[in-house]
C-alpha angles and dihedrals in degrees: 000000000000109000103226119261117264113256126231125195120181130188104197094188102193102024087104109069122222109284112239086070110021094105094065099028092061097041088072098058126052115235094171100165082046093051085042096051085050105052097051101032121094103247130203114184124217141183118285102287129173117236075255099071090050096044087053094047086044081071096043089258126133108240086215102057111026116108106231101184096083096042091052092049089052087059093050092053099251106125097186118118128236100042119168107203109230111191110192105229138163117262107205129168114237117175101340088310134093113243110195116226110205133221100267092058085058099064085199111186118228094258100054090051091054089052107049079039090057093045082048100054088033091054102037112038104150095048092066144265126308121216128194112170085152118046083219103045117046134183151217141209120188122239100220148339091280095060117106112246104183138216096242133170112256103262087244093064083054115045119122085003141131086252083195104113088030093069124102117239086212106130099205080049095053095041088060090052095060084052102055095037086056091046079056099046099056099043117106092222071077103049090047099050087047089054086052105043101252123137113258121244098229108151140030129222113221113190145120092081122171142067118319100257109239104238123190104179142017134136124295111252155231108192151094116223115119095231081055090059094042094056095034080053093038087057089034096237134146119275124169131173125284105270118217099245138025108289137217105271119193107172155342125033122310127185118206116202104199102176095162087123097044099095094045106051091053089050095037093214088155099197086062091043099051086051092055100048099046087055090050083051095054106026094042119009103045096045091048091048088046092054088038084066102054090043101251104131146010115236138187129174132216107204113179125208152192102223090022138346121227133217119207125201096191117212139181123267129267104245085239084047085058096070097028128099118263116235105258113251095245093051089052085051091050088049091052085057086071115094 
């Protein structure tokens, strides 16, 4: 009896282009294996996610109500309860309005984030411990039972974006924050990365509250964010990093978390862009349609967005679809804009 063929999912958060002009962006760079994926694949359309949100409903878990934190902090090897994540960002005013700049925009060294760590716990000792094992993803932990712990957007729903309506109204809430951002202010990590150019930290972003979820079962992973290692570690399940290329796949289910446009597309820094995506179209997609069509293997795609976000149930051409034109890119993103 046929062993089943191995299936591959992939989430490819930042291969679609922001919407207002992806039409026109991807028209200037052939992706032939991804025209050609969507042209012949069965697509349902949902509303915008992060590679976050599939990762977590890859494990059985509600994006909307799973507390991440936890599962983030197991990922980065801290084991307490009860973990806030506080992610250090820019505050900066656009427009009336404040945009939030992420970590990973920082680029804050390790020393710089065990200093501002140590003024914070320094300065505020009754409001709780501070944690940076990573100079780019901080923690919390509450002092006690009367400290605010707010309901907060995950920092990947805000990024680049007006955090007006994502705020909490809670005053004790508010109240921590000034005292962060002034602990911020004053310190002279702020004054040396302004002298340099660089943008200030200025702000944290607390947020991922609630009770680890218990998981018993997921796919096993490719992948290196560090929410993908806390849930592969919290069901116990294999996770190694992202290779390079397309790998050799023999059985079972794998989920592959390539995540090299990401970064780029938020940004929209479009020559970067252009670099990843070509290597996710000759490393990835081409292998994995390659091995679609000899029936080695099952594939589906997770593509966030910021408009929409598209899952793809890959299949294999039709004989007559082999030798047939795949349907141009823009033209697919001009489709989407359909009801």
């Amino acid at each position: 009896m046929p062993t089943a063929a191995p299936h591959l999912t992939l989430i490819i958060p930042g291969l679609l282009w922001p919407a207002h002009s992806a039409a026109a962006v991807m028209a200037e760079l052939p992706l032939p294996a991804l025209s050609r994926l969507l042209t012949d694949a069965q697509i349902t359309r949902r509303a915008p996610a992060t590679a976050d949100d599939f990762l977590l409903e890859a494990y059985g878990l509600n994006p909307a109500n799973t507390a991440r934190a936890g599962l983030r902090a197991l990922g980065d090897g801290l084991d307490d309860e009860g973990l806030l994540c506080a992610d250090p960002v820019a505050l900066t005013f656009a427009r009336e309005s404040l945009i939030l700049a992420g970590p990973e925009s920082l680029e804050i060294t390790p020393d710089e984030a065990a200093a501002l760590i140590d003024a914070l716990n320094a300065a505020l000792p009754d409001t709780g411990r501070f944690i940076a094992p990573h100079p780019a993803r901080w923690y919390w932990q509450a002092g006690n039972e009367h400290t605010p712990t707010p309901r907060t957007s995950p920092l990947a729903d805000v990024l680049g974006r007006r955090i007006d309506n994502y705020l909490p109204h809670n005053p004790a809430w508010r109240r921590l924050m000034n005292e962060i951002q002034m602990v911020f202010h004053h310190h002279p990590v702020s004054a040396a990365r302004e002298q340099c150019g660089a943008p200030r930290i200025n702000s944290l972003w607390l947020w991922g509250d609630g009770a680890r979820p218990a998981l018993t079962e997921g796919p096993g992973m490719l992948a290196d964010s560090t929410l993908a290692k806390g849930l592969a570690r919290a069901a116990k399940r294999p996770i190694a990093p992202l290779p390079d290329r397309f790998p050799a796949l023999t059985e079972g289910h794998t989920l592959a978390l390539i995540d090299w446009a990401q970064h780029s597309a938020l940004t929209q820094d479009i020559d970067p862009w252009r670099e990843a995506a070509s290597k996710i179209e000759s490393h990835w997609l081409a292998p994995a349609l390659d091995a679609l069509q000899r029936k080695r293997l099952t594939l589906s795609l997770h593509l966030p967005g910021d408009t929409q976000s598209l899952t793809l149930a890959c299949r294999k051409p039709w004989l007559r679809g082999l030798f047939s034109k795949p349907l141009p890119i823009p033209r697919f993103l001009e489709s989407l804009q359909s009801p």
